[in-house]
N, C-alpha and C positions, 0 to 999 in steps of 0.2 A: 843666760837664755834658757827659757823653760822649754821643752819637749811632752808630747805629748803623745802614747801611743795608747792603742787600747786594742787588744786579742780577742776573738769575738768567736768561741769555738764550736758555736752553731750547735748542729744535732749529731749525738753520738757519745758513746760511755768508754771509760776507758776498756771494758771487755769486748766490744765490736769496732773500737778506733773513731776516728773523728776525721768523716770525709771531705770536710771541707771546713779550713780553718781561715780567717780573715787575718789581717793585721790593719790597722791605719794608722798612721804616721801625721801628727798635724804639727803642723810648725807654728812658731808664735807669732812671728814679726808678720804675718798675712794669712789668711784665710784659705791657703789650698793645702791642701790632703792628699796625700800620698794613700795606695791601697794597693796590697797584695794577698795573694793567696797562698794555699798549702794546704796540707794533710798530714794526721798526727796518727801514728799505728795505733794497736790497740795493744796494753800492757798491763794484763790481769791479774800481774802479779803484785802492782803496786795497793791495789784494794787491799789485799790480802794482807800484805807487809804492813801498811798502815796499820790496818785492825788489831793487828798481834803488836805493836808499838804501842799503840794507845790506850793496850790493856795494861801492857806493863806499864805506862807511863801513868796511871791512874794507881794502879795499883803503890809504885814505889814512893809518888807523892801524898800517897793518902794518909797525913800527918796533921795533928790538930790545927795549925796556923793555915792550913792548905785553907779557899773562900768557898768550900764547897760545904754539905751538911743536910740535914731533914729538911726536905722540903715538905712546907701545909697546905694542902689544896684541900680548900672544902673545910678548913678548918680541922681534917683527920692527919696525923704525922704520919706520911709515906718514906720510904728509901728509895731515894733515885737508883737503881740498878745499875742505870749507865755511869753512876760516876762511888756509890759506895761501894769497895770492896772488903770484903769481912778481913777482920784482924788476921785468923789466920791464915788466908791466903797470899800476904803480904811475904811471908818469912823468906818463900822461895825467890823474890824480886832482888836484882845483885843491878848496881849503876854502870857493872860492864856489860848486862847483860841489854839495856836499854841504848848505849850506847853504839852497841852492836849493830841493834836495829836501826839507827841514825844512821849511821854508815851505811847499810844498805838503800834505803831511803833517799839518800842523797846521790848515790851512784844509779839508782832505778831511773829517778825524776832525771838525771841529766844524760843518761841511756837513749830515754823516752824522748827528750826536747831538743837531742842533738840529734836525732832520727835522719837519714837522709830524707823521710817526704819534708820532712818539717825544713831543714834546710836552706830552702829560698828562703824563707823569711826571716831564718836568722841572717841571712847573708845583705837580705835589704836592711834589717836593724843595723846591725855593723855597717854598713853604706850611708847610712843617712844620718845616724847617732855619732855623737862626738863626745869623748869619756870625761872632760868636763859639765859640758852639760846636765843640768839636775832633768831629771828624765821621770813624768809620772807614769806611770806601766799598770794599766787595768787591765784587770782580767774577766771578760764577759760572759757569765755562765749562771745555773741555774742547779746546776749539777750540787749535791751535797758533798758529796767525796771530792770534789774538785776542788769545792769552798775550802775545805779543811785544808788541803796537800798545802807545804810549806815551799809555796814558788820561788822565796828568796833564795834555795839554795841552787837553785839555776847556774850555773858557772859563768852563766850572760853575766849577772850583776857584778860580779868579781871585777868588770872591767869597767865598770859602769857608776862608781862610791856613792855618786849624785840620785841613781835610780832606785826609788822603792816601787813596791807591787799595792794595789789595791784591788778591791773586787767588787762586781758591778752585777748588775742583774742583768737577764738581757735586751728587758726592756724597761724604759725611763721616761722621764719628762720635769718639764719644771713645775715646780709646786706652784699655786696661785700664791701670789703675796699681795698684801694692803700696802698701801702707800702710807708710809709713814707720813706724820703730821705732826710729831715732837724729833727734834735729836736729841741725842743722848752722849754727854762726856766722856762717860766710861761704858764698859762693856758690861752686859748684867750675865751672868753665871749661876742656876740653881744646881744645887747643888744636895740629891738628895742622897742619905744617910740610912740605908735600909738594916736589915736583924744582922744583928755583927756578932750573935753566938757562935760560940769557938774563933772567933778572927777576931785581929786586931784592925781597925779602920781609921784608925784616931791620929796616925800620919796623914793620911789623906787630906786631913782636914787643915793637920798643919802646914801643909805644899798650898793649900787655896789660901791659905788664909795670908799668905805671901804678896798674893794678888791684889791684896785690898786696897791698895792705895790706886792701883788701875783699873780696877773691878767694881761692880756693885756684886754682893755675893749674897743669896738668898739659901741658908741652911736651914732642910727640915731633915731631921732626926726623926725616923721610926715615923714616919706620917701614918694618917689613916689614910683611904683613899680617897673619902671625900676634899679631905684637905689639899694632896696632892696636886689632884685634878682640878681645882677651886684657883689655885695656883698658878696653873698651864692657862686659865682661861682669866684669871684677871690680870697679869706683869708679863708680858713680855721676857723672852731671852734670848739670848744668842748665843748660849755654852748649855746643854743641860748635863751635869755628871752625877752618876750615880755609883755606889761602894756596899757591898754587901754582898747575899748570897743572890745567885743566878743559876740558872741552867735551862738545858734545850732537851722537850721533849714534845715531839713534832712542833709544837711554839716555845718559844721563850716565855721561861716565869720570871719574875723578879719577886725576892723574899721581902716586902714593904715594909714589914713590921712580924713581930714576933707569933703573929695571928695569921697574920694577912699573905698567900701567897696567890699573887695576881698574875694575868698574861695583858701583853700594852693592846689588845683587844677592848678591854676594860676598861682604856681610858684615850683610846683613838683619838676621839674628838676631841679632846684637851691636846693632844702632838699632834692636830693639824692645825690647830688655831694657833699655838705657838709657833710653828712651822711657816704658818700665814705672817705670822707678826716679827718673822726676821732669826726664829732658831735654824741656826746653820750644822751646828757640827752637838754630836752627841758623843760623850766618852761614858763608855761601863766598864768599872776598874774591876771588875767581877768574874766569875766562873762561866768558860761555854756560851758567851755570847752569838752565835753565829743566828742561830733564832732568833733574838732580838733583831738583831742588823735586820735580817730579811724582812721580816716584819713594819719596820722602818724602813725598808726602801721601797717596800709598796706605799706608802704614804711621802714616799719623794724626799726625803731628805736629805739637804746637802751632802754629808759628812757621817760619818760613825767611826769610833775607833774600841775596836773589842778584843775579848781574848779568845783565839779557837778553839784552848781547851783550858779545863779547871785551873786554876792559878797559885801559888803560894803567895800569903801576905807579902813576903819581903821583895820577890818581883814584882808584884801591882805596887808597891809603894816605890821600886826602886826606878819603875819605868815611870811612871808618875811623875814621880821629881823631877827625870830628866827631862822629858817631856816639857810642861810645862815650863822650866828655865827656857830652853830650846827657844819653845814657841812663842814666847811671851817677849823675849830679845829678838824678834823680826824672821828667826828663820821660817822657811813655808811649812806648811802643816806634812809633807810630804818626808824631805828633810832631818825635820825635826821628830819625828816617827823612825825615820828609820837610825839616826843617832841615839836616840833612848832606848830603842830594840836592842844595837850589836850593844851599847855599854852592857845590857845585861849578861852578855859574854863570861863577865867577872863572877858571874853566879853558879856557871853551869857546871862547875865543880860539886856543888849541892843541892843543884837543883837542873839535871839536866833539860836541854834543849829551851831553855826561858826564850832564847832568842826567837822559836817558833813561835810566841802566840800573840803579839800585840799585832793586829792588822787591820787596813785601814777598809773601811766597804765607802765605795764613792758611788754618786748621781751624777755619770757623764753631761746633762744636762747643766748643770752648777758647777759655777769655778769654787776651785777648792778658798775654804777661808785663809787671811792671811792678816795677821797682825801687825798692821804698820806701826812705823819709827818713821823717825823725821827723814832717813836718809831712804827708806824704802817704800817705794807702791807699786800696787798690783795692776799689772792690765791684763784683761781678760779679751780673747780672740776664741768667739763659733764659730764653729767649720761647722757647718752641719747640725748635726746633734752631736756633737762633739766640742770639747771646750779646751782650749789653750790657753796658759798663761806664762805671762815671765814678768821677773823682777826688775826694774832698773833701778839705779843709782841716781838721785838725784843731791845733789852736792849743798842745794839752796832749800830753802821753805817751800812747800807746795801745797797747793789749794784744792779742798777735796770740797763739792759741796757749795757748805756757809764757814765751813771750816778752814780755816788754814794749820799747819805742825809747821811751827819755826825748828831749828837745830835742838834749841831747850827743851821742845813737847814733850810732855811723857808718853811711851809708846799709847796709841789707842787701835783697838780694832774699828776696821774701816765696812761696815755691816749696810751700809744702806745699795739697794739694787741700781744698779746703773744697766742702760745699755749699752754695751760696746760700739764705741765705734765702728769699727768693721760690720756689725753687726749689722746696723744702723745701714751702711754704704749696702750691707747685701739684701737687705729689705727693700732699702728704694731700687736696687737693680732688680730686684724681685718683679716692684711693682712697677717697674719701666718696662720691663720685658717681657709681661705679662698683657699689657696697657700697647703696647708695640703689634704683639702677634694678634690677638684683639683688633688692634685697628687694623694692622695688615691682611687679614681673612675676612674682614668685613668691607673692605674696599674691593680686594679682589671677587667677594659674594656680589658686593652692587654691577660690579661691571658681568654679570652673568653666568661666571666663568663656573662657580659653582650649584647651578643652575640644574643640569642633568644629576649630579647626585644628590640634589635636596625632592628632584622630582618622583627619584629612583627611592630613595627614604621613604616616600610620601606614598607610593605603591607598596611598599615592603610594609609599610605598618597599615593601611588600608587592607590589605592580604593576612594579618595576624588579628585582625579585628575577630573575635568572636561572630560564626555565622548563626546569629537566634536571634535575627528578626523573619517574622513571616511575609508574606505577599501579601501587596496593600489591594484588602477586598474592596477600595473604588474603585478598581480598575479590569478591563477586560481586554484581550488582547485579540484581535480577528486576524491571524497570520494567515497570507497566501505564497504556497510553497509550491514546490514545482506538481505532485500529484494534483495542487488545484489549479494549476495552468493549465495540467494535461486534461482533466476534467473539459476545462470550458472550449478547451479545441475539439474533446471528443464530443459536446454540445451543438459542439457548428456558433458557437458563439464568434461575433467579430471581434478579433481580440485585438485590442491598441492598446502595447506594452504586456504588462503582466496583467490587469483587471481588464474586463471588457464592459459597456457600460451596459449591457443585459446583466450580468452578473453583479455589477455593483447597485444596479438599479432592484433590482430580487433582493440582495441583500440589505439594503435601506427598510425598503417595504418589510420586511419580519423583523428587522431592528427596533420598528416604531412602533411596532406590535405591542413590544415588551418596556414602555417607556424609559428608555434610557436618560441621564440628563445630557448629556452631551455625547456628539460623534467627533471624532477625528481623523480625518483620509489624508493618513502621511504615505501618500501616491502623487507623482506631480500630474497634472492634466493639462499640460498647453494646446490641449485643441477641443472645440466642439461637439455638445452632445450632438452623437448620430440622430440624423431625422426620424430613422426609425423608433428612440426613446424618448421619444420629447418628453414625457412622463418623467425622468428622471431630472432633466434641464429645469420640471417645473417643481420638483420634491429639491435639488439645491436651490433654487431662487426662494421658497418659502420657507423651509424648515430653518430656521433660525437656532438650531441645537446643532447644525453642520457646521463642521471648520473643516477648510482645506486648506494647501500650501503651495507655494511658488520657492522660489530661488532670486534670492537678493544678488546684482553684480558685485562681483570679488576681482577687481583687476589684478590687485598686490596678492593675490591666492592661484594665478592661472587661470578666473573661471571669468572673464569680463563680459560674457552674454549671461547670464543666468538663466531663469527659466519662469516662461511665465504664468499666470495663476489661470484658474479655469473661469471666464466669462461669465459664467451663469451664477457668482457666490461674488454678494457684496464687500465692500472690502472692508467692513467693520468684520466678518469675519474668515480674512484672508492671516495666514501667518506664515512667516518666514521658515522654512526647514534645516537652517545652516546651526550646524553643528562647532565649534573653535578647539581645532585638536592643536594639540603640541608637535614642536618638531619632530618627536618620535611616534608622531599619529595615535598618540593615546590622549582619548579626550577627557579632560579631568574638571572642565568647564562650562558653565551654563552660560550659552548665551539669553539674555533675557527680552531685551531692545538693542536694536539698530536704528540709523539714520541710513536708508536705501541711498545711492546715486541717484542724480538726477537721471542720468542715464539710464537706471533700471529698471527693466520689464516689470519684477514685481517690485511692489513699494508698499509692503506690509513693514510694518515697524514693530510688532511684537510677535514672540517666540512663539509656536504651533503649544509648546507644552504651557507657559503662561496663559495661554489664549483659554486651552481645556481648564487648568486651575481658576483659574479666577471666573472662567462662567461657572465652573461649578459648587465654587463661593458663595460666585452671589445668591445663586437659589437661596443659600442658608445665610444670605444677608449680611455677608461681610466682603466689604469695598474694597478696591485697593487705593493708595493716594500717595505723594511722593511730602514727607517729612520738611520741618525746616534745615534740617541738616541736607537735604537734597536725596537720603536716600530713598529706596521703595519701601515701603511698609503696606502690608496686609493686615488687616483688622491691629493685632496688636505685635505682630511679628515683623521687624525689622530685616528687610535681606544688606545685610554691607558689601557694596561692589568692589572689587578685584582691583589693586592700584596697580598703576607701571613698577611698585615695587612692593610685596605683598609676601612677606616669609619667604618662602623659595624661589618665587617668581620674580626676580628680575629682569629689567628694562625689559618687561613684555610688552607686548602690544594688545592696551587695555580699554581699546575701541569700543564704546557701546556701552552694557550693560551686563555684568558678568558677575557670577557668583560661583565660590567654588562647590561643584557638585559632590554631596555627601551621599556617595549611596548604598541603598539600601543593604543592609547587609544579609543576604539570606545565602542559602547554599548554595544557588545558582543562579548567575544573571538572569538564565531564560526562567527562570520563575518568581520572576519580580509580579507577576499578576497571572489568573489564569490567565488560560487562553483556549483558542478553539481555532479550528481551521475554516475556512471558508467553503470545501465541499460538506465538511458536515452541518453547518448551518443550510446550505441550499437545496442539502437533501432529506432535510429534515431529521438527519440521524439524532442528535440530542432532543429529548421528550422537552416538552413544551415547560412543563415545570420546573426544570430545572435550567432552559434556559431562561426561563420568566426573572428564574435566583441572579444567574449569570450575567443580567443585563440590566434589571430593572436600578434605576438610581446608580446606575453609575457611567462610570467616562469609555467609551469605546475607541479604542485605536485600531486602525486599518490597516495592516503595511506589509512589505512583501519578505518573506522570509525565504525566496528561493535562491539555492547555489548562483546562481547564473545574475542574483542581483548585487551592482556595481555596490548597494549599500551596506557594507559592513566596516565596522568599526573597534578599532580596540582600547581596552579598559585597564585601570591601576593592577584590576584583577589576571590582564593577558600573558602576564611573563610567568604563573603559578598553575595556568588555567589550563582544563585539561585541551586537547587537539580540537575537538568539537564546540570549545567556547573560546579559543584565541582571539576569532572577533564575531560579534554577533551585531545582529541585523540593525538598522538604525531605529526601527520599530518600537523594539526593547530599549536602545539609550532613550529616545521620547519617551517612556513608559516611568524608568527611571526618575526624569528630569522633574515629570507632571507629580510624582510619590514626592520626591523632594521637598515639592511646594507645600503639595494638602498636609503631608506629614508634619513641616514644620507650624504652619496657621493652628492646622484641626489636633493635633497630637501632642505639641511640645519639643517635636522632638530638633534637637539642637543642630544648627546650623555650623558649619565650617567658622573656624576665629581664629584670628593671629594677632604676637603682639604687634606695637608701633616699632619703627626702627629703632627709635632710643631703649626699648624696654631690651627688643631683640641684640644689640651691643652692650648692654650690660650683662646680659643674659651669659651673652659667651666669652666676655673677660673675666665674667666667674668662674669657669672653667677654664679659663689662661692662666688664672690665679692661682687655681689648684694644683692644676698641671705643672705649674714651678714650685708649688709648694711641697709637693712633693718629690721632684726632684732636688729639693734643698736640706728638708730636711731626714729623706730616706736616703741610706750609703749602698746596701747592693745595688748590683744591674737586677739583676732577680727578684728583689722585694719592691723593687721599684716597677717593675715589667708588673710585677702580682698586684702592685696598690692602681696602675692604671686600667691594668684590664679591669680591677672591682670598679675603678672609678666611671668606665664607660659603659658596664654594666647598670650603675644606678644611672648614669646619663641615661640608659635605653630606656630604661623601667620609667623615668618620669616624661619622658617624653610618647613613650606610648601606653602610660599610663592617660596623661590628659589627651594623645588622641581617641582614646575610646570615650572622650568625653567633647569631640569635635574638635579639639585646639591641634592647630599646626605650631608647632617651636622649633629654633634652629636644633637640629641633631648633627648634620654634618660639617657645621663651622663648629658647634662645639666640640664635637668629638675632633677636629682638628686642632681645637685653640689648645686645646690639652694634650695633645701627646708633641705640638710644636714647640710651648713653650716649655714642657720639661726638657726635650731636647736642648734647647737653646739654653737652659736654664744650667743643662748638664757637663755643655763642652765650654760655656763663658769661663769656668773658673781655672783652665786651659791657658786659654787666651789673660785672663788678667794676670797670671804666675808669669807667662811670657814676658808682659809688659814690666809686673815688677822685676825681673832680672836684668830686663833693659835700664832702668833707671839705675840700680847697686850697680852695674857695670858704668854706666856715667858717669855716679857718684864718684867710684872708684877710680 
C-alpha cells in the first residue's frame, strides 16, 4: 500500500522560523485526506553549517573525474566560482574534516524537525504511517536552502525503509497532454550525451543500452541545439536523460556540446511539446541540478531526478546502474530512488556523503511513473490536488487499454493518461452537487423566499451607480410647498386642499403664456370648479395640453373607493396616479396601464407619466403601438413588461402594465428637472425670459411638495439617502417615470433587462461549479476563504459591471450557489471516509 504525504511549509526562512507548517496525509484505497498543522522554529545555524560543508565538499571533490568544469556562455570560457576551487586551496581539505560537518548537519536537521512546535505532526505521521508501507514524502517549498538540506537524514525515515523525500514547488498543476492516437510497445528514452571534457560518460551509455530490448533509445552525442530541439518537437518520449556538464547559476546550464552552453529557456517549447506528448520523468546524471529541476517544474513536469550538488563519475554511474536495474524490474520510481541512493553508502569512504545527492523533484499533480511487469499496476487516487498511488499484486494477466501483459510480457512502461476512477466518482459528485445547490437556490428563489435580498442588491447597486447624469431639460417642476399654501391663505384665496382654483386658475393663465407642450396636475380634484372661476372649468375643458388625475379602486391595497377625476377634463386626457410600491414601500416600478374595476370612480387606463410622454411624442411625430409580441413599443423603443417571475422578482403580482423603472441617475432625486415654486410664478418673481426658457416646449408637472402632504414616497436610493431625501414627494417619482420614457425613445438611453429563467439557472450553477471547484481542488481553510472572497468579488464586479449598463443578474443566488456548494463540497468527503469504514468493517 502506497502513502502519500506532502509538507507544505508555507512562508518563512529558516532565520525567522516557519509559522505555519501544513502536513497532509492521503491514503490510497479512497480519496480522503487527512490535514494537520504545526510550526517549525527558526535555526540559523543550519544556513551557516550547510555553507561551510559545501565549501569543503566542493573543494575535497574537486578531482578530474568530479562532472563538473568550464563552463561557455556566450561562447567566452568562464569559471563557475560556486563550483571551481583553485588547486591550491584544496591541500588544507582533510575527509574528517567534511565528515565532521556531516555530523553536525545531521544532528542540527533532527534538533530542528524534532522541535516540540513541530511535534504534532510528527506524532500524526507515526499515527497514521505504518513502517511497511512505501511512503512518498514531498516536500513543498520554494526556499533555495531548503531545496538543498538533505531531508533524508530525518531520524523519521530510519523507521520508515519504504519512505523517500521528494521536492515540490509550491504551486502545480497538470501539464496539458494530447491524446495519443498511436501506442507504442516499448518505451521511447532520449537520451542526450553533452561535453564529457574531463569525465568519463561512456558507462552511462552502457546501463541504457541494457534497456534496448525494452526500450526504443534515441542517442545524440554532443548535439547542436538546433538538432536537439528538432528532436523534442518531432518523436515523442517518455524518459528524457541527459550526462555531462551542468550547473546552477540563478538558472540551470546544461554544457550541450563543446561550444554550446545553453539554459532549457532556449528550448522551452521543445519540453512542453514533449511534455504534451507523454514525457513523464526527466533524469540528469550531471552536476548541481536543482536549477534545472525548478525550471522544469514551472513547465509541470511529471518527474525529475537530479543531483543537489557536483557529482563524481563513479557515483553518477554507480547510482545509474542501480537505479535503472531497480526501476526497470517493476519497483516504483520512489523505491527504486532511494535503493540506488543508500547502495551508494559503499562509496562514501572516497567520496563522502554520495548518499546526499540523487533526489527526486515531483508535480503533486501527476502520479509518479511506474514501470509495469505482468505481476504489477499502478492506480492512481486524487485527493485534491494531491495524488496517491499503490501497487497491487495481480497474480493473472491484466488488461491495460488495447493491451493485455500475460505472466511472459516483457516489462513495458504503462505511459498513457487515464483518469482515475475515484477521480472520475469525485467530478460527477462535483457536478451533482454543484447541479443540486443550483437547483435547490433556485427553487427556493421561485417561491420568493429570496426576494428581499435580490431587491436589497438591486438598491445597493442602483446607489453605487456613478451620479453623471444631468436633469432632463424636458421637464419643469411647479412644486407647492407649505410657504405657498401659506401664501394663498394670506391671499384670502378659497383654498380646497393644498391648491385653490384662483391660484391654480393664475397659474395656467402665465403657463400658456409661455407655450409649454404639455401640463400635468398630479393634485387630485374630486369636486367642482367654484362658480366664482368658471374661467378656469372652461381653460380645462378646452386646453387639450392639460392632463389630470384620479385614483383607480385598489381593494387588494386597502384603498376600494379611490378618487375621482375632475369633471371638467375629458377622459382621453384623464390618467391614473397610482404608483406599485414593494412591500418594503420602495417603489422600483412603473406602472404603465391598468384595467380600472368596474366599480371605480376613475376609469383612466393610462399612467399620468405615459399620458405626459407620449403627448409629447407625438408633437415630434412618434406614435406608440403594441408589437406582435404584445409588447409596448414607442417609435422604435420596445418597453419589456415585468413577469410574475422577472430576476429578483418573484411570484409578484404583475397586474397591468409594468416596467422596471431605471432612474435617472443624478445627485439628487429632487433635481431630476428644475423646478420653481408656485409663489414665485404668481408673483411674478422669475423675469419673464427666463421663465419663457423654463417653460417653453416642455412638459410641466404640478404637485404638492409640502410636509403635511400624505404623498411621499421611498426610492432604491432611501436606505443611503440623506434625512431630507428618505422619501420625496410623488411629484418628483412622476418626473422621474415621464424622463424614463422620453430618455429611452429621444436619447437611447437603455432600459432595465434581465435574463430568461433558463439563462438565469445556468447562470448560478456556474458559480455552484466553481464554488466546488474550489473547494476540491484548494486544501487550506485560508486559501480557500482567500479564492472565495476573490471569487465574489469578480461575481460583484460583473454583475454591476452590466448594471451600469441596465442588466439586472442574479447576484444573490450566486453569491449563495458558491460559497453553498463549496461548503457542501467540503464536509461530503467526511461523510464518504464514514461510509467507507462502514463497508471494511462489513467486509470484515
Amino acid at each position: 500500500m502506497t502513502r502519500l504525504v506532502v509538507l507544505s511549509l508555507g512562508q518563512g526562512n529558516l532565520h525567522e522560523g516557519f509559522p505555519v507548517v501544513t502536513v497532509y496525509i492521503g491514503e490510497a484505497d479512497n480519496p480522503y485526506r487527512m490535514k494537520f498543522t504545526a510550526s517549525l522554529p527558526a535555526s540559523p545555524a543550519i544556513p551557516e553549517l550547510y555553507r561551510n560543508w559545501q565549501s569543503l565538499y566542493l573543494a575535497f571533490s574537486h578531482r578530474p573525474c568530479l562532472r563538473i568544469g568550464v563552463q561557455k556562455i556566450g561562447g567566452i570560457e568562464e569559471i563557475d566560482d560556486n563550483f571551481e576551487i583553485e588547486e591550491a586551496y584544496i591541500t588544507n581539505v582533510s575527509e574528517a574534516d567534511i565528515h565532521d560537518l556531516s555530523q553536525q548537519i545531521y544532528k542540527l536537521v533532527n534538533l530542528w524537525l524534532n522541535s516540540v512546535e513541530f511535534r504534532k505532526i510528527e506524532q500524526q505521521l507515526r499515527t497514521h504511517l505504518k513502517p511497511y508501507e512505501e511512503i512518498r514524502f514531498i516536500v513543498e517549498t520554494n526556499d533555495y536552502l531548503l531545496r538543498r538540506l538533505p531531508w533524508h537524514l530525518w531520524s523519521f525515515f530510519d523507521d520508515y525503509p519504504q519512505a523517500e523525500v521528494a521536492l515540490s514547488a509550491s504551486e502545480y498543476q497538470q501539464p496539458y497532454r494530447f491524446h495519443a492516437t498511436t501506442k507504442r510497445n516499448k518505451i521511447r528514452i532520449l537520451a542526450i550525451f553533452g561535453d564529457s571534457q574531463g569525465i568519463d560518460i561512456s558507462q552511462d551509455r552502457t546501463f541504457l543500452e541494457k534497456l534496448s530490448t525494452d526500450a526504443e533509445i534515441k542517442f545524440l552525442v554532443e548535439p547542436k541545439l538546433g538538432k536537439f530541439n528538432d528532436q523534442l518537437w518531432q518523436q515523442g518520449c517518455d524518459i528524457l536523460f541527459f550526462a555531462g556538464h551542468s550547473c546552477t547559476q540563478e538558472k540551470g546550464y546544461l554544457q550541450l556540446n563543446q561550444k554550446d552552453t545553453i539554459t532549457l529557456d532556449q528550448f522551452k517549447y521543445g519540453l512542453k511539446q514533449a511534455i504534451s506528448r507523454g514525457l513523464r520523468l526527466a533524469i540528469f546524471n550531471s552536476c548541481d541540478g536543482l536549477g534545472l529541476a525548478q525550471q522544469l517544474q514551472e513547465l509541470h513536469i511529471p518527474q525529475v531526478i537530479i543531483m543537489r550538488e557536483p557529482v563524481p563519475n563513479v557515483v553518477a554511474q554507480e547510482f545509474l546502474k542501480h537505479f535503472l536495474a531497480e526501476f526497470s524490474q517493476g519497483q516504483s520510481l520512489y523505491t527504486a530512488v532511494r535503493s540506488a541512493r543508500e547502495r551508494l553508502q559503499g562509496l562514501e569512504g572516497e567520496y563522502p556523503c554520495a548518499t546526499w545527492l540523487p533526489v527526486i523533484c515531483q508535480n503533486p499533480a501527476e502520479p509518479p511513473m511506474v514501470w509495469h511487469t505482468e505481476r504489477q499496476t499502478e492506480r492512481v487516487y486524487k485527493v485534491g490536488s494531491l495524488v496517491a498511488s499503490s501497487i497491487t499484486k495481480q497474480p493473472t494477466s491484466r488488461y491495460f487499454g488495447s493491451h493485455t501483459f500475460s505472466r511472459t510480457a516483457k516489462p513495458k512502461l504503462f505511459v498513457k493518461h487515464r483518469i482515475p476512477v475515484t477521480a472520475t466518482r469525485r467530478l460527477l459528485t462535483l457536478v451533482l452537487a454543484s447541479v443540486l445547490v443550483a437547483a435547490s437556490i433556485m427553487g427556493v428563489r421561485h417561491f420568493g423566499i429570496l426576494q428581499p435580498w435580490d431587491l436589497h442588491s438591486y438598491d445597493y447597486l442602483m446607489h453605487l451607480r456613478p451620479a453623471n447624469e444631468k436633469p432632463d431639460p424636458r421637464l419643469l417642476i411647479v412644486t407647492i410647498n407649505e410657504s405657498d399654501i401659506q401664501y394663498q391663505i394670506h391671499k384670502k384665496m378659497n383654498m380646497r386642499w393644498s391648491l385653490s382654483d384662483q391660484a391654480l386658475n393664475q397659474l395656467l393663465q402665465k403657463l400658456e403664456q409661455y407655450q409649454p407642450t404639455t401640463i400635468g396636475i398630479d393634485i387630485y380634484r374630486d369636486f367642482p370648479v367654484d362658480p366664482n372661476h368658471l374661467e378656469l372649468a372652461t381653460r380645462m375643458q378646452q386646453n387639450q395640453h392639460i392632463f389630470t388625475v384620479c385614483k383607480v379602486s385598489a381593494p387588494n391595497d386597502g384603498a376600494p373607493d379611490g378618487v375621482s377625476p375632475p369633471s371638467e377634463v375629458s377622459k382621453e386626457r384623464l390618467s391614473f396616479s397610482d404608483f406599485v410600491a414593494d412591500a418594503d414601500r420602495v417603489v422600483r416600478r412603473q406602472l404603465v396601464q391598468l384595467t380600472p374595476p368596474l366599480e371605480s370612480p376613475c376609469v383612466a387606463e393610462y399612467a399620468l407619466s405615459f399620458q405626459l410622454a407620449q403627448h409629447y411624442l407625438n408633437t415630434q411625430g412618434i406614435k406608440w403601438d403594441i408589437n406582435p409580441e404584445k409588447n409596448l413599443q414607442i417609435g422604435k423603443t420596445v418597453f419589456k413588461p415585468l413577469q410574475p417571475h422577472s430576476s429578483g422578482y418573484q411570484r409578484v403580482d404583475a397586474a397591468g402594465y409594468q416596467i422596471l423603472l431605471n432612474y435617472r441617475s443624478v445627485p439628487s432625486l429632487l433635481n431630476i428637472a428644475q423646478k420653481v415654486s408656485l409663489k414665485e410664478v404668481l408673483n411674478d418673481e422669475i423675469i419673464p425670459e427666463l421663465l419663457q426658457k423654463l417653460v417653453k416646449n416642455r412638459i410641466v408637472l404640478i404637485g404638492v411638495t409640502a410636509t403635511s402632504s400624505p404623498d411621499d414616497w421611498e426610492t432604491p436610493y432611501t436606505a443611503t439617502a440623506p434625512d431630507t431625501e428618505k422619501q420625496i414627494p410623488g411629484v418628483f417619482v412622476q418626473a422621474q417615470m415621464v424622463s424614463h420614457i422620453l430618455s429611452a425613445v429621444l436619447d437611447g438611453r437603455p432600459l432595465m433587462w434581465w435574463w430568461s429563467g433558463w439563462m438565469e439557472a445556468l447562470w448560478v450553477w456556474g458559480w455552484s461549479l466553481l464554488g466546488g471547484i474550489i473547494a476540491w481542488r484548494i486544501i487550506q481553510p485560508l486559501h480557500i476563504g482567500l479564492a472565495i472572497v476573490m471569487a465574489l468579488l469578480t461575481l460583484f464586479s460583473i454583475c454591476f459591471g452590466l448594471f451600469t449598463q441596465a442588466g439586472w443578474i442574479p447576484l444573490v443566488p450566486s453569491s449563495l450557489a458558491l460559497v453553498s456548494c463549496a461548503i457542501v463540497l467540503k464536509i461530503q468527503p467526511c461523510s464518504h471516509t464514514s461510509n467507507s469504514k462502514k463497508r471494511r468493517i462489513s467486509q470484515i
